[in-house]
C-alpha positions as CSV (number, residue, x, y, z in Angstrom):
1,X,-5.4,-222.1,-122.2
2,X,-8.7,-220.7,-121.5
3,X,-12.1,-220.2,-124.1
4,X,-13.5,-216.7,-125.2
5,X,-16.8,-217.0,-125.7
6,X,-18.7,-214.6,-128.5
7,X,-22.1,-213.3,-128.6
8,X,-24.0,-211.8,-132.0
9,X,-27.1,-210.4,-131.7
10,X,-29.3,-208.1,-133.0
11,X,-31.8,-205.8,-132.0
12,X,-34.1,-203.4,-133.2
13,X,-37.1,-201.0,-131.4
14,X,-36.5,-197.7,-129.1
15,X,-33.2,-197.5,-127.6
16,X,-35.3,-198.1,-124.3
17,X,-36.7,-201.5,-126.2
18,X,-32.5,-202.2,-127.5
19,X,-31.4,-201.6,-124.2
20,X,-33.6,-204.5,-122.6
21,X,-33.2,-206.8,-125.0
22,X,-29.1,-206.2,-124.2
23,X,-29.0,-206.2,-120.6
24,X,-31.6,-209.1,-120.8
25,X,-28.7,-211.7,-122.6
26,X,-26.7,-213.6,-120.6
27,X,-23.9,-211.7,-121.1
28,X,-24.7,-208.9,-119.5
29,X,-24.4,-210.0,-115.8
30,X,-20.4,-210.4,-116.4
31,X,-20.3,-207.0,-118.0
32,X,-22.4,-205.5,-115.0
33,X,-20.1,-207.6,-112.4
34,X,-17.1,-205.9,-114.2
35,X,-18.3,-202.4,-114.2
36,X,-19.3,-203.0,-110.4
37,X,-15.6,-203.8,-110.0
38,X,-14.0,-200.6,-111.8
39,X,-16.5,-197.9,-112.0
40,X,-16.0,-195.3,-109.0
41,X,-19.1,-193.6,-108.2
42,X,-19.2,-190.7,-110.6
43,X,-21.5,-187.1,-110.4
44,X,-24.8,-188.7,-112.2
45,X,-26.1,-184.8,-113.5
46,X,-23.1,-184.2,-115.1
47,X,-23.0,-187.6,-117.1
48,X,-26.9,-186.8,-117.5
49,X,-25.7,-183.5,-118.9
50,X,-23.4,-184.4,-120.9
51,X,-25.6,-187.2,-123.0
52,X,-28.7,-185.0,-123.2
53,X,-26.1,-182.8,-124.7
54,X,-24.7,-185.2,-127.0
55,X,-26.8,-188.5,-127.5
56,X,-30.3,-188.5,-125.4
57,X,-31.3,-192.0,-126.9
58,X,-28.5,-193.3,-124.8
59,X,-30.1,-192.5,-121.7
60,X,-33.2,-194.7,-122.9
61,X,-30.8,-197.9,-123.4
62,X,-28.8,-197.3,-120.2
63,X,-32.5,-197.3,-118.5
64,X,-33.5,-199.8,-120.6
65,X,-30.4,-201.7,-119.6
66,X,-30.9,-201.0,-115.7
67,X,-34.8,-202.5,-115.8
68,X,-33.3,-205.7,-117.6
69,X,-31.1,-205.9,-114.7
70,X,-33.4,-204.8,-111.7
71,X,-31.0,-201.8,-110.8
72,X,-32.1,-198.1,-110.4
73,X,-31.6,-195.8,-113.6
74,X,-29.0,-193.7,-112.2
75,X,-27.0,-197.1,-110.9
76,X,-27.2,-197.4,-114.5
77,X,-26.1,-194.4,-115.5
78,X,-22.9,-194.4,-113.1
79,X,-22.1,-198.2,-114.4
80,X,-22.9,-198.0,-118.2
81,X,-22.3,-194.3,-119.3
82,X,-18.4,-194.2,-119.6
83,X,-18.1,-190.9,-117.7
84,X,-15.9,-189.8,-115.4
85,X,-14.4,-193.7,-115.3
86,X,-10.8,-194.4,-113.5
87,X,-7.7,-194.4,-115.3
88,X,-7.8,-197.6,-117.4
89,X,-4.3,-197.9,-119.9
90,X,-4.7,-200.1,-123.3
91,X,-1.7,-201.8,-125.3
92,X,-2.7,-202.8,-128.5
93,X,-4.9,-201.8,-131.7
94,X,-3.5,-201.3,-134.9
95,X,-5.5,-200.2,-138.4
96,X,-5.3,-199.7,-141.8
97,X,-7.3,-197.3,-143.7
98,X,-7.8,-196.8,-147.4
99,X,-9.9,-195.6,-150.0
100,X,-10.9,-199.5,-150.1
101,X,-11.8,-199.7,-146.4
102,X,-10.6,-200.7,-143.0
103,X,-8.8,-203.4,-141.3
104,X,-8.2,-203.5,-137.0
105,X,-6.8,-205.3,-134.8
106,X,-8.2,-205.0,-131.1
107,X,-5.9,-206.0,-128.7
108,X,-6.7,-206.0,-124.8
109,X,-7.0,-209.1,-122.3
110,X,-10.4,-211.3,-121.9
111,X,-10.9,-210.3,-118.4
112,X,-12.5,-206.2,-119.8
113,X,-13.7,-207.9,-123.3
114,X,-17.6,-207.9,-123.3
115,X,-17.5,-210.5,-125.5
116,X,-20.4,-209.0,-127.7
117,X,-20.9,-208.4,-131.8
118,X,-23.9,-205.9,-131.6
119,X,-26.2,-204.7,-134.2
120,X,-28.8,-202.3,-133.0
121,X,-31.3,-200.1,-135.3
122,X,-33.0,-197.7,-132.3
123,X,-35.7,-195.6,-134.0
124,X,-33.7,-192.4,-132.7
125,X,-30.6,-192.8,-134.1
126,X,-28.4,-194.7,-136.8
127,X,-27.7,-198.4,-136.7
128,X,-25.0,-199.8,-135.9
129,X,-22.5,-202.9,-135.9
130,X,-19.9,-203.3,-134.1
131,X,-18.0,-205.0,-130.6
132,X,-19.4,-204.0,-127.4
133,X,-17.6,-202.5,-124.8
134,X,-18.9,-202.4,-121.2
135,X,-22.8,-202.7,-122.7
136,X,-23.2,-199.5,-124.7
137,X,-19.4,-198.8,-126.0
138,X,-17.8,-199.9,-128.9
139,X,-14.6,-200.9,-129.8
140,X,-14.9,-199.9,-133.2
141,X,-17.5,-200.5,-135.6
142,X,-19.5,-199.3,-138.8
143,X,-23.4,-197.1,-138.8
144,X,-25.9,-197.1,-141.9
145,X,-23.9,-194.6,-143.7
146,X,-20.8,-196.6,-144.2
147,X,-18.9,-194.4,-141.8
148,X,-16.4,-196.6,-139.5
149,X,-14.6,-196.0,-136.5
150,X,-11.9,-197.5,-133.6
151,X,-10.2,-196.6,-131.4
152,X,-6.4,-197.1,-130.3
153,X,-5.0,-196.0,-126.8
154,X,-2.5,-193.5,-126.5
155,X,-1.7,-191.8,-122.5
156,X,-3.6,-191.2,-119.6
157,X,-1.5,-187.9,-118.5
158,X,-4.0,-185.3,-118.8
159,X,-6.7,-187.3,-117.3
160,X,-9.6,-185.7,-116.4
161,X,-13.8,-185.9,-116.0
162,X,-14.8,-186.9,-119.3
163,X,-16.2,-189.6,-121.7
164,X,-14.3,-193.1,-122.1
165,X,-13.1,-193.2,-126.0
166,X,-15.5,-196.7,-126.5
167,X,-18.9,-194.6,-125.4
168,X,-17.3,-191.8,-127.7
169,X,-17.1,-194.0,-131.0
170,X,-20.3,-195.3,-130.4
171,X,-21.6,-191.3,-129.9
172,X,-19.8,-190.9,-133.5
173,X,-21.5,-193.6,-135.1
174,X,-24.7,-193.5,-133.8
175,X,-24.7,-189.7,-134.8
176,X,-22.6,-188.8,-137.8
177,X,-22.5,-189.9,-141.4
178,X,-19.3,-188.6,-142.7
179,X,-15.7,-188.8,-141.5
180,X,-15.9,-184.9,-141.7
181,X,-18.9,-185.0,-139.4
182,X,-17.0,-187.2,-137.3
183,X,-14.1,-184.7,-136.7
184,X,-16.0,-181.9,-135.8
185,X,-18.5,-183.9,-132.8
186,X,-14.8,-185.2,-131.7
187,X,-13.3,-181.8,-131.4
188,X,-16.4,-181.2,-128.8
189,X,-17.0,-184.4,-126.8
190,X,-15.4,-184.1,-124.0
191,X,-12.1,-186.6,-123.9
192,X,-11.0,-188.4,-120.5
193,X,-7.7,-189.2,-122.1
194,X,-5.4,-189.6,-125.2
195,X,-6.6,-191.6,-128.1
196,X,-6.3,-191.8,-131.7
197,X,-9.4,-192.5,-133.4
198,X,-9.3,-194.0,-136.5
199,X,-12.0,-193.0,-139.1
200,X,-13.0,-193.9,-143.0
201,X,-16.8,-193.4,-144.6
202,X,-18.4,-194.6,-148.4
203,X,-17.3,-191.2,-149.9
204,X,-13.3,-193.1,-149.8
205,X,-12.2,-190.4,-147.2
206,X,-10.4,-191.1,-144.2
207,X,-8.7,-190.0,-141.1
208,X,-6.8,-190.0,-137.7
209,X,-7.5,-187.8,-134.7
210,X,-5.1,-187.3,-132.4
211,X,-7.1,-185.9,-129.8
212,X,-7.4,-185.8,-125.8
213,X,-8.1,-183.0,-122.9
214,X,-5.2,-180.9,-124.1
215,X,-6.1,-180.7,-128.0
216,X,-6.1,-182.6,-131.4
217,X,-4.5,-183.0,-134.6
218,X,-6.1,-184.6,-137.5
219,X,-4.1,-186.9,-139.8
220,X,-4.9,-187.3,-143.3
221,X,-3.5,-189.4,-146.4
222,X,-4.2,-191.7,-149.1
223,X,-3.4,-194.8,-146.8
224,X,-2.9,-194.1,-143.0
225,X,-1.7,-196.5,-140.3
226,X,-2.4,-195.9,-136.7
227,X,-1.4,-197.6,-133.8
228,X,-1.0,-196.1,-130.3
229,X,1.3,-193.1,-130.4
230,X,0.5,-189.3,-131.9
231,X,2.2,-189.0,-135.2
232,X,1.2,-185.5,-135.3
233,X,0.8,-184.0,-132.5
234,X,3.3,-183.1,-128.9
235,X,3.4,-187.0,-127.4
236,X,4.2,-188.8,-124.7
237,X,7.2,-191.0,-125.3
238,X,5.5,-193.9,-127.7
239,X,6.2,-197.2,-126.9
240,X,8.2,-200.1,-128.4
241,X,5.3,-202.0,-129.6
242,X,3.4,-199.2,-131.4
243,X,6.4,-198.2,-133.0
244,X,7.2,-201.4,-134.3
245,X,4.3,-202.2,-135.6
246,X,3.6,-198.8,-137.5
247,X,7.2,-199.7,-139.2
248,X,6.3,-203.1,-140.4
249,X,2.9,-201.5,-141.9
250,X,4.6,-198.8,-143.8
251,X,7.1,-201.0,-144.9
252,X,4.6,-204.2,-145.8
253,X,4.1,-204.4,-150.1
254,X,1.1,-202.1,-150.6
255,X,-2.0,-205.3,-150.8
256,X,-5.8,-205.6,-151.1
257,X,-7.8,-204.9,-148.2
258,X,-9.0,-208.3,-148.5
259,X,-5.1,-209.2,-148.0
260,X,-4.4,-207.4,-145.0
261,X,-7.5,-208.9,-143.1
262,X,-5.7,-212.1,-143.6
263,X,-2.6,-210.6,-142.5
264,X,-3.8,-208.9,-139.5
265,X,-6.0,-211.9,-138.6
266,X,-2.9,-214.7,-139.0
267,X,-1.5,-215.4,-135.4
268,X,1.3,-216.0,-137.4
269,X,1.8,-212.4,-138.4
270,X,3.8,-209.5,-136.4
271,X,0.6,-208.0,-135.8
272,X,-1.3,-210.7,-133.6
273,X,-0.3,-211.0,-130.2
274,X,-1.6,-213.6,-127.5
275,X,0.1,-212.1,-124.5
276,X,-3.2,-212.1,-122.8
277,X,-2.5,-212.0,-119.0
278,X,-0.2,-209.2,-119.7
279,X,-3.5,-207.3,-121.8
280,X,-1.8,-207.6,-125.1
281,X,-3.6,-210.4,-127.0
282,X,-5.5,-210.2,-130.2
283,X,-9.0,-210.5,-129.5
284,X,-10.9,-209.4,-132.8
285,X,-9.8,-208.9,-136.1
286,X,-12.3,-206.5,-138.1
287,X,-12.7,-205.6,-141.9
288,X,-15.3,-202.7,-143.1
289,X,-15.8,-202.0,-146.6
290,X,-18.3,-198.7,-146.2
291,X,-19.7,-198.3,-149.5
292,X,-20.7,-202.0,-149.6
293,X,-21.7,-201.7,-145.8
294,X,-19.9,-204.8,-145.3
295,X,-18.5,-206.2,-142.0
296,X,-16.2,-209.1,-141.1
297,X,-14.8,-210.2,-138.4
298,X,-12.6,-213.0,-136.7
299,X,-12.0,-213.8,-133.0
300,X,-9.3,-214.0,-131.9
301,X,-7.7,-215.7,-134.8
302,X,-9.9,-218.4,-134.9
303,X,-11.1,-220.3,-138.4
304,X,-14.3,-218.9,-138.8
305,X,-15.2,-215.5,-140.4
306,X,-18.5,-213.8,-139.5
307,X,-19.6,-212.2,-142.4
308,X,-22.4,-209.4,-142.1
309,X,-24.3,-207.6,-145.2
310,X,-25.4,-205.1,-143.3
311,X,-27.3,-203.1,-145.7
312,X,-29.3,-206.2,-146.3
313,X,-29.8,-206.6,-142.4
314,X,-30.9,-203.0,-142.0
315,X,-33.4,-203.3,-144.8
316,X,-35.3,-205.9,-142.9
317,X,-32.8,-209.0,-143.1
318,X,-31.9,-211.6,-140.2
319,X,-28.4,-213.0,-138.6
320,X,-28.1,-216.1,-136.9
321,X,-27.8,-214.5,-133.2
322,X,-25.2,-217.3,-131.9
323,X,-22.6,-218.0,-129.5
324,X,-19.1,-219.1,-130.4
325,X,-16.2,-220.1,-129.1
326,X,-12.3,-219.9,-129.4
327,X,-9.5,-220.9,-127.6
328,X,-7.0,-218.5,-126.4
């Protein structure tokens, strides 16, 4: 048994002024020794390109990352941006979209988990909340506008120079409003590999994108489920896991949002998982109402349930900017 330690914290300033403030905590140095460890070096005018292209603030938090840390801003940019990354395959995450909200479990193992509940409002851009991933990505999250996003692994087989799907959700929240607007930036980022990403917003619309190097597909219904396979479009073979689990949501009695948080979060239930060495272990649970811009989350399927009002926090209000701790 080992602990995973949690961050929150909150920033607010530039995205130069962000970016310090998150490479300055203490949990950036594992993030940064982990990057070291995976990131090959990549072309640093082509990832340049691309974010001037596609989110220019981020360039002023990866340098204000790199002067946090003493490293050059193109080290920076090769460790933090996401682009051109080696192939890195996922297991896990599972969601639950309705007109109601959203509901996600994240499962990975502990060793590639930043271990970070950000909230950033940068001056350029929207705010956001969500779970960090390796410093700027995230996981899945929610921005200003209620719109929500995750992500859920699908195939690595047309891999190819491109973004990693955590710095792409993050481009999507930190740029878009509606789930609508969120399809069409997706259709033109440019995708590394396979991934469904899963989408709601305030309006009660929602989605699934099936999309990667070779194309997309865009799912919609009343309530979707998405795990780690293509529903829609031509697939790689899905596995035994994501199958099963998208058969026991689409058979589970229909339930409040508020119920299937505690379902997802239960280690109990047949959607938690703790095979952790193996990366398939439930490392955050997440709930998103967007029209009350509400956001709650559980680690790892501990006791406690951060709650954040973020339309109170975005009009000027504070979190307590903690650590905690859970046992695996």
């Amino acid at each position: 048994m080992s602990d995973l330690k949690v961050s929150i914290e909150s920033y607010r300033g530039s995205s130069f002024e962000i970016g310090e403030g998150v490479g300055a905590h203490e949990q950036m140095k594992a993030v940064q020794t982990r990057c070291e460890e995976f990131v090959q070096p990549i072309q640093i005018e082509e990832a340049r390109t691309v974010y001037e292209r596609f989110a220019p603030h981020l360039l002023g938090e990866i340098e204000g990352i790199s002067k946090a840390l003493a490293i050059s801003p193109s080290n920076g940019l090769s460790l933090f941006s996401g682009y051109d990354l080696p192939k890195l395959e996922g297991l896990g995450c599972t969601a639950i979209m309705t007109n109601q909200g959203y509901v996600r479990n994240y499962d990975f193992g502990p060793d590639y988990y930043d271990g970070r509940l950000i909230l950033r409002q940068p001056s350029e851009c929207y705010a956001t909340c969500g779970h960090s991933l390796f410093g700027i990505g995230l996981h899945d999250g929610m921005n200003e506008y209620g719109l929500t996003a995750g992500l859920h692994f699908v195939s690595t087989r047309f891999h190819q120079k491109g973004l990693m799907a955590g710095t792409i959700v993050r481009i999507v929240l930190d740029t878009c409003r509606t789930v609508e607007e969120a399809i069409t930036l997706l259709k033109d980022l440019p995708h590394a590999d396979e991934y469904n990403y899963s989408l709601t917003d305030a309006s009660g619309q929602s989605a699934v994108v099936e999309i990667g190097p070779s194309g997309s597909q865009v799912r919609r219904r009343e309530t979707l489920y998405c795990t780690n396979h293509f529903q829609k479009s031509n697939s790689p073979r899905a596995s035994e896991s994501s199958i099963q689990r998208l058969t026991y949501l689409e058979n589970h009695p229909v339930i409040e949002m508020t119920g299937w948080f505690d379902e997802f979060r239960n280690p109990a239930s047949s959607l938690f998982f703790r095979d952790y060495d193996n990366l398939f272990g439930t490392l955050h649970t997440v709930m998103m109402n967007p029209k009350e811009r509400l956001f709650k989350t559980v680690i790892a399927g501990g006791k406690e349930v951060i709650t954040v009002h973020f339309q109170d926090w975005i009009n000027g209000g504070t979190i307590n900017n903690r650590n905690i701790s859970v046992t695996l």
